[in-house]
N, C-alpha and C positions, 0 to 999 in steps of 0.2 A: 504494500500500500504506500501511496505517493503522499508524501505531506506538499502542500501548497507551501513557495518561499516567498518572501517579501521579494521583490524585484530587483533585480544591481541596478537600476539608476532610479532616478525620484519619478513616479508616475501619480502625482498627487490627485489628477481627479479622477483617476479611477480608483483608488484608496477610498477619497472621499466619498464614490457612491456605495463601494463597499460596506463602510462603516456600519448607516442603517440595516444594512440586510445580516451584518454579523451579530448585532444587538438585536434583532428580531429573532434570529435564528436561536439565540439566547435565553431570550425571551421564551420561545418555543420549547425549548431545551429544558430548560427550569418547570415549564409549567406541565411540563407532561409528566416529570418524578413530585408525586406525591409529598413527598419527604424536603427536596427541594424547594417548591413551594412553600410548603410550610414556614421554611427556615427565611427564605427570602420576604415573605410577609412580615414575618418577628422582626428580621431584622430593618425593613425598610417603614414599618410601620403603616402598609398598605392594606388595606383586609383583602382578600379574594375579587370580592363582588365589586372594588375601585381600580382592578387592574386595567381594565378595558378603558377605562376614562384617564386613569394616571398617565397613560401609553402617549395619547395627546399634547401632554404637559413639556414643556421645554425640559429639558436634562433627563427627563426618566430614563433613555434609554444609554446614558452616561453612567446613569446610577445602576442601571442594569450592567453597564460592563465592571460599573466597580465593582457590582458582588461578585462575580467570576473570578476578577482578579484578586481580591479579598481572600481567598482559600484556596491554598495551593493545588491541592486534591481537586478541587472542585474544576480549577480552570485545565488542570492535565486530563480531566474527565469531559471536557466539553471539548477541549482540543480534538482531544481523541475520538470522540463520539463525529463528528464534524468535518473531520480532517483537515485540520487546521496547525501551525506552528506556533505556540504563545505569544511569541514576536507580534503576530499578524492581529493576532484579540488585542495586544497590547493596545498597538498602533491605532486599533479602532477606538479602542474606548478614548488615547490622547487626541485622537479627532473629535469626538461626539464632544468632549469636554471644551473641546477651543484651544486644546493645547498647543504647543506647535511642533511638531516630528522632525525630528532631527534627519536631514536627508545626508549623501554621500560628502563626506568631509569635515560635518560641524562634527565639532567637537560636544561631548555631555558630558 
């Protein structure tokens, strides 16, 4: 199985469309385990029945990448599930956030 790599040069707007679809997918990911769920409601203070409406709100799906990234386990389990390289979740959630992603050369 092929893991997806960040690209060798800066391809930022296709990163950028990416972003939303790897937070949805996330999104998706989370809400189908039970357990998951659960945890992601506790932890973000959402009930269930607001996730649908939350989904709409500027940052949700920022806050969505931060719980991935929040639990190591959690985001090598979504990688994995997904086929993804952490690098790539990373990248998305510093987009959704407004971050700015360090392309070929800057230094971090």
């Amino acid at each position: 199985m092929t893991k997806r790599q960040a690209p060798a040069t800066s391809n930022k707007g296709a990163m950028n469309a990416d972003a939303p679809s790897i937070a949805i997918a996330a999104l998706s990911w989370i809400a189908a385990d039970g357990a998951m769920m659960s945890r992601f409601c506790a932890l973000s203070g959402i009930e269930p029945a607001q996730i649908r409406q939350a989904a709409t709100e500027p940052g949700f799906l920022a806050g969505v990448m931060d719980f991935i990234l929040a639990h190591e386990p959690t985001l090598i389990r979504f990688c994995a599930d997904n086929d993804l390289e952490p690098g790539i979740v990373q990248e998305a959630a510093m987009r959704l956030s407004g971050g700015a992603v360090p392309g070929p050369g800057d230094f971090v």
